[in-house]
Structures are given as structure tokens and as C-alpha cells.
Wavefront OBJ file of the C-alpha trace (Angstrom):
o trace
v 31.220 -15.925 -5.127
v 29.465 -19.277 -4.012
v 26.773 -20.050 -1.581
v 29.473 -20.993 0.831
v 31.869 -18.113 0.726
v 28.949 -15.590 0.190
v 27.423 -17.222 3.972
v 31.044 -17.067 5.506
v 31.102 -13.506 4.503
v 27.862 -12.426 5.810
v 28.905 -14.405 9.006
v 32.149 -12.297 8.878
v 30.770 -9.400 8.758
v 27.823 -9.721 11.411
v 30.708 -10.786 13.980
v 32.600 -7.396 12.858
v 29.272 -5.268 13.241
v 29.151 -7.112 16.692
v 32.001 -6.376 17.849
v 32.038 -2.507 16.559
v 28.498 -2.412 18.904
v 29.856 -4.220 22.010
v 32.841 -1.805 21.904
v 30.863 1.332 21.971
v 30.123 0.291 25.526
v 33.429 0.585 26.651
v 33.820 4.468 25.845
v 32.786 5.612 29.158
v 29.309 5.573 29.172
v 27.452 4.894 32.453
v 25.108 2.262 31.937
v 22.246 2.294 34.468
v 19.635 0.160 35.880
v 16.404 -0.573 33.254
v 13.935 2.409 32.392
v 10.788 1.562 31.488
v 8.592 4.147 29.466
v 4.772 3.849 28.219
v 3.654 5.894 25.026
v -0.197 6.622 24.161
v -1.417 8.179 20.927
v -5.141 8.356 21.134
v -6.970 7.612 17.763
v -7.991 10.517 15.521
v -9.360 12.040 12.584
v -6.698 10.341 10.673
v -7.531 8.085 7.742
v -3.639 7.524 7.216
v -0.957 7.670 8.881
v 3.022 7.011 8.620
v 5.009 5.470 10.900
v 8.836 5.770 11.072
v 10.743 3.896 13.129
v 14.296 3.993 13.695
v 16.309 2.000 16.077
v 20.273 1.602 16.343
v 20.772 -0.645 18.241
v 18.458 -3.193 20.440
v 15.167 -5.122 20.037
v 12.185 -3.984 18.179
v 8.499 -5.580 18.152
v 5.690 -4.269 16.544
v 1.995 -6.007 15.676
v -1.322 -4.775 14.859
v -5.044 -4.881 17.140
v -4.045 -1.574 19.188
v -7.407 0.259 20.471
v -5.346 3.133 19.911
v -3.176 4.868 17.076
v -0.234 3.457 19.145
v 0.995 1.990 21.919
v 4.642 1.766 22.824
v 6.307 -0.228 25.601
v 9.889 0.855 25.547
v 12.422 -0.385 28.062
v 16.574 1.017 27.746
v 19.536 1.408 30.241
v 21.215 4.108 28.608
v 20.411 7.899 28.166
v 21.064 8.333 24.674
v 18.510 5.193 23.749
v 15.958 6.877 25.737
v 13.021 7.370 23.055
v 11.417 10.044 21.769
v 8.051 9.914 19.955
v 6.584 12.531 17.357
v 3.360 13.447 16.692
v 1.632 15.379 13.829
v -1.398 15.457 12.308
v -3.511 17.558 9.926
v -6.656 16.006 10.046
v -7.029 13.214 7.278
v -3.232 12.630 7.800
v -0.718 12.232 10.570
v 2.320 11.652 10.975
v 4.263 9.005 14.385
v 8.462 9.079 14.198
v 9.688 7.267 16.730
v 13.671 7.701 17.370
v 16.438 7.580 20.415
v 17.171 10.627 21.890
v 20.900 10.137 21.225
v 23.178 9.696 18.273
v 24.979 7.077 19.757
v 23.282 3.860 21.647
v 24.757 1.640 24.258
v 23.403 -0.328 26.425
v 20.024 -2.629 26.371
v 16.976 -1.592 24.383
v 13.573 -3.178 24.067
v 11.012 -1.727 21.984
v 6.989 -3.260 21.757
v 4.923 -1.509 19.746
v 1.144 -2.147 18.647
v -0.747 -0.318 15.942
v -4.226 0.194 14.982
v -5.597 -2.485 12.013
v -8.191 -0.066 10.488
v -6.186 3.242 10.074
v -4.281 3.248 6.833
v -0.344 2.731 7.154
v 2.770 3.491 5.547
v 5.565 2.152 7.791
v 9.140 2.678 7.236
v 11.219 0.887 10.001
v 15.162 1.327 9.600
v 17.206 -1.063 11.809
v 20.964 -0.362 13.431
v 22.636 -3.493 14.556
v 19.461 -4.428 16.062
v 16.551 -7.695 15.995
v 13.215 -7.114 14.370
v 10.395 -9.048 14.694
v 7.413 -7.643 13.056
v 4.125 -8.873 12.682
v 2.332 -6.879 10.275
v -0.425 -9.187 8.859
v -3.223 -7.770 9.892
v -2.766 -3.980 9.771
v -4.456 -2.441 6.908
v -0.988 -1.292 5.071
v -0.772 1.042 2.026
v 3.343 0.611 1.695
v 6.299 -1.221 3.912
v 9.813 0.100 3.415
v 12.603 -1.942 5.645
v 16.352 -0.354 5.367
v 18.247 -2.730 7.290
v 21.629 -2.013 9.173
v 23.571 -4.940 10.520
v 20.408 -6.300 12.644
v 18.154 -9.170 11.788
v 14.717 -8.805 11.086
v 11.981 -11.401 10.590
v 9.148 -9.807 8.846
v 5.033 -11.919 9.055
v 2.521 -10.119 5.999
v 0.364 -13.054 5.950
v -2.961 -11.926 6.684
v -5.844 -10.545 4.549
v -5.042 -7.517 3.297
v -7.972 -5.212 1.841
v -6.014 -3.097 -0.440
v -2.646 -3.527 -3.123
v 0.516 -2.258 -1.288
v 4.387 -1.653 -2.096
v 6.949 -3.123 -0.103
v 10.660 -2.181 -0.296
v 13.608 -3.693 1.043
v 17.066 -1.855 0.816
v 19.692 -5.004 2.091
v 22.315 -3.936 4.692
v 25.061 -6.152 5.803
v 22.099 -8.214 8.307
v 19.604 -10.584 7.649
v 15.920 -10.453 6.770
v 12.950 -13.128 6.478
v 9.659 -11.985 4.676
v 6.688 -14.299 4.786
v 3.795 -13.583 2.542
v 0.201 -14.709 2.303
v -0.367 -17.133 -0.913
v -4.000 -16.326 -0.738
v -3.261 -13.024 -3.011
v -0.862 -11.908 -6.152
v 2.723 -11.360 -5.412
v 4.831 -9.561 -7.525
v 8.240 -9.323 -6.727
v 11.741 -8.180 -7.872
v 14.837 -9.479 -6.114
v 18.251 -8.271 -6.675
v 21.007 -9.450 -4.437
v 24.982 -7.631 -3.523
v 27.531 -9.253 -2.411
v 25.232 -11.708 0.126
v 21.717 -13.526 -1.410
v 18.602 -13.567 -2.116
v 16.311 -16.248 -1.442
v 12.978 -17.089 -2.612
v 10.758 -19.691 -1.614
v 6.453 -20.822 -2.688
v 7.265 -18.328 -5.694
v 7.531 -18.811 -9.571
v 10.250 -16.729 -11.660
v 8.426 -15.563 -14.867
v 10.140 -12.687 -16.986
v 12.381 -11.367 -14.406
v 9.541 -11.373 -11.542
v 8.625 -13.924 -8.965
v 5.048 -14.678 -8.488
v 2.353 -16.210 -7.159
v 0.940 -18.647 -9.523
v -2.539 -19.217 -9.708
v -2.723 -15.744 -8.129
v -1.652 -13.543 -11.302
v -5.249 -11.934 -11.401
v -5.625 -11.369 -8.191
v -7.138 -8.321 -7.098
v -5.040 -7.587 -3.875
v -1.223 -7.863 -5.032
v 1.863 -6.856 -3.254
v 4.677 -5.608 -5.157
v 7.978 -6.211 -3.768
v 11.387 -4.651 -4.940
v 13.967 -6.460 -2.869
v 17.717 -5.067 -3.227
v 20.048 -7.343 -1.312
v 23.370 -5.653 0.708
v 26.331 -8.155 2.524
v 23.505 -9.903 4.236
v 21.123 -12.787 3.365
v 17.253 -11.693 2.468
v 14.897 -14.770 1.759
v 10.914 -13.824 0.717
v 8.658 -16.745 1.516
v 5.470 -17.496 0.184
v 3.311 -19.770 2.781
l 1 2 3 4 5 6 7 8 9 10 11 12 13 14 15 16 17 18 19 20 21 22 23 24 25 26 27 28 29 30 31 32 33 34 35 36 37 38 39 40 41 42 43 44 45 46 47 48 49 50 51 52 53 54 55 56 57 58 59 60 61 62 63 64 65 66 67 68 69 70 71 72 73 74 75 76 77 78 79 80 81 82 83 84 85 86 87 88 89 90 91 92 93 94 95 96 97 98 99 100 101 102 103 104 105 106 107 108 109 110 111 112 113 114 115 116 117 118 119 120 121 122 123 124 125 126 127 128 129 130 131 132 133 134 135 136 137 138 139 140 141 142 143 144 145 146 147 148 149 150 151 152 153 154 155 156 157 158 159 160 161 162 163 164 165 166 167 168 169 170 171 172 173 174 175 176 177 178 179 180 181 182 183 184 185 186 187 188 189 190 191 192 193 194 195 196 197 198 199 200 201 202 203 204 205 206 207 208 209 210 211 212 213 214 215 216 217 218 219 220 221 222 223 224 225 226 227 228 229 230 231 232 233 234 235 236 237
């Protein structure tokens, strides 16, 4: 398939993701006005932590420089977006799941969440038909893991990261931008379905992209990209 088709398609298939979404809210569900929620979770013990996050359908933000473990700002019209947040620790390690209440989401929902930068990370965020806009560059991550849905996501690693990290990408039928620092090693495999991959400030050598002049590096983050219906471009800047 060409660049062209391949683009119409994706477009095609956003608009039928769209309108799947828009029609859930005609099954009877009472929207009501905005809620507005606050979440806390006090720093502890922890030395790592992983954070899940899973939104269907709505608008996600999350950044580093919390005070705290987290801080969540959640705003939603609809009872089954309402979130919930889960909390375990066992010392050294804890675990944060964040997830709607319900199944099924209609409605509006607005998610802004800040992390801390020196407690080590492993964040998996999985998107619905949602927007991401994460800006991850300065927490102090030990792996990334994006599953995308039929949202969009635009993704900011550039930063200085202390430590080598893992980053995996599973393509759904949406769209996701990646920048990356060039001031450390990339290493990256990209394998595209049905929609593309794009890659940009990298250099294909033996089936990897890297950054040159950065092989040696002693931070590197390893990327295995696997591309759905959507469009995934990785850029190096």
C-alpha cells in the first residue's frame, strides 16, 4: 500500500473509531454537569514504583516535578469515567493503577497527572479513543510501555536521563509522536502494520536506527516500536 492510501486509511479508520465513541453517548446515559476530583499519594519508602494508566476515552496529561508520589487532577461528566486510583506498596516497591470506574465511558474526561522525578518509574499508559500528551523528560524512568487504542498521543523523553531504559510501543489504529533526546544512544526497532512508521534525526544500521555519534553512549534507550492501522513517527531532536 502507498504513503497515500496507507494515510487515507488511517484517516478512515480514526473517523470510524469516532463515530463508534460519539454513538455510545446516545445509549441512554445521563450525562451530568463536570466533576472535579483531586488525588494525593504522599511519598514513601519506595525506591520504584509502577504506574498504570488506563483511559478509554478522553484527555490524558501527565509530567514530572510532583513534591509527591502523585498528584491527579481529574475532571469527567459521566459516572462510569469517574476514576479510581490504587495504591500498594511493600516498602522498596509500590505499585499506582489508575482506571475508570466503569467499563464503558461517555461523556467528557480530563485527566492531569504529575509524578515525582527522583523515584524510579515504570509507566505503562494504555489509551482508548483518547489524546495523550505526555511529558516524561525529566522523570527518572526505568521502562515506558504505550498500547495505543484509537487516540493520539504525543510522547516528550528529551531530558537527561540518569539510567538506560526500555520503551515499547504496541501501534493501535491512532497516532503517536515520540521525541527523544540526541544527547544519549538510541537504539531502536521499528516495525510498521498496515499504517507507518516514521523516523526522523536517526541512522538505519543493521536493522536498528540510531543515534550516530552516540553508539557508546552510556545512557541508551532501547525502543521496539510495532506499528497497528495508525501512523507512529520517533524523532530524534
Amino acid at each position: 500500500m502507498g504513503q497515500t492510501g496507507a494515510a487515507m486509511l488511517v484517516k478512515r479508520t480514526l473517523l470510524i473509531a469516532g463515530i463508534a465513541t460519539l454513538a455510545g453517548c446516545g445509549t441512554g446515559v445521563r450525562l451530568g454537569p463536570m466533576e472535579h476530583e483531586t488525588k494525593v499519594l504522599e511519598l514513601d519508602k519506595s525506591e520504584m514504583t509502577r504506574v498504570e494508566l488506563k483511559i478509554g476515552a478522553g484527555t490524558l496529561r501527565v509530567e514530572g516535578a510532583s513534591p509527591k508520589l502523585m498528584e491527579g487532577n481529574f475532571d469527567y461528566n459521566d459516572p462510569g469515567s469517574k476514576p479510581q486510583v490504587e495504591y500498594h506498596s511493600t516498602g522498596v516497591r509500590s505499585d499506582i493503577e489508575v482506571h475508570p470506574s466503569g467499563t464503558v465511558q461517555h461523556g467528557d474526561s480530563k485527566w492531569d497527572i504529575r509524578l515525582n522525578d527522583s523515584v524510579g518509574m515504570d509507566l505503562v499508559v494504555k489509551m482508548g479513543a483518547g489524546e495523550a500528551h505526555l511529558n516524561l523528560g525529566s522523570l527518572n524512568l526505568r521502562s515506558v510501555a504505550f498500547d495505543l487504542g484509537a487516540g493520539e498521543v504525543d510522547a516528550d523523553l528529551r531530558g537527561n536521563p540518569k539510567r538506560s531504559y526500555d520503551v515499547q510501543i504496541n501501534g493501535g489504529v491512532g497516532q503517536a509522536t515520540v521525541h527523544l533526546p540526541r544527547s544519549v544512544g538510541i537504539s531502536a526497532t521499528a516495525v510498521g502494520g498496515i499504517g507507518q512508521v516514521n523516523v526522523s534525526g536517526l541512522e538505519k544500521r543493521n536493522g536498528r536506527w540510531i543515534n550516530p555519534g552516540h553508539e557508546n553512549a552510556p545512557v541508551t534507550i532501547r525502543l521496539d516500536v510495532k506499528g497497528g492501522v495508525g501512523q507512529i513517527d520517533l524523532v530524534a531532536e
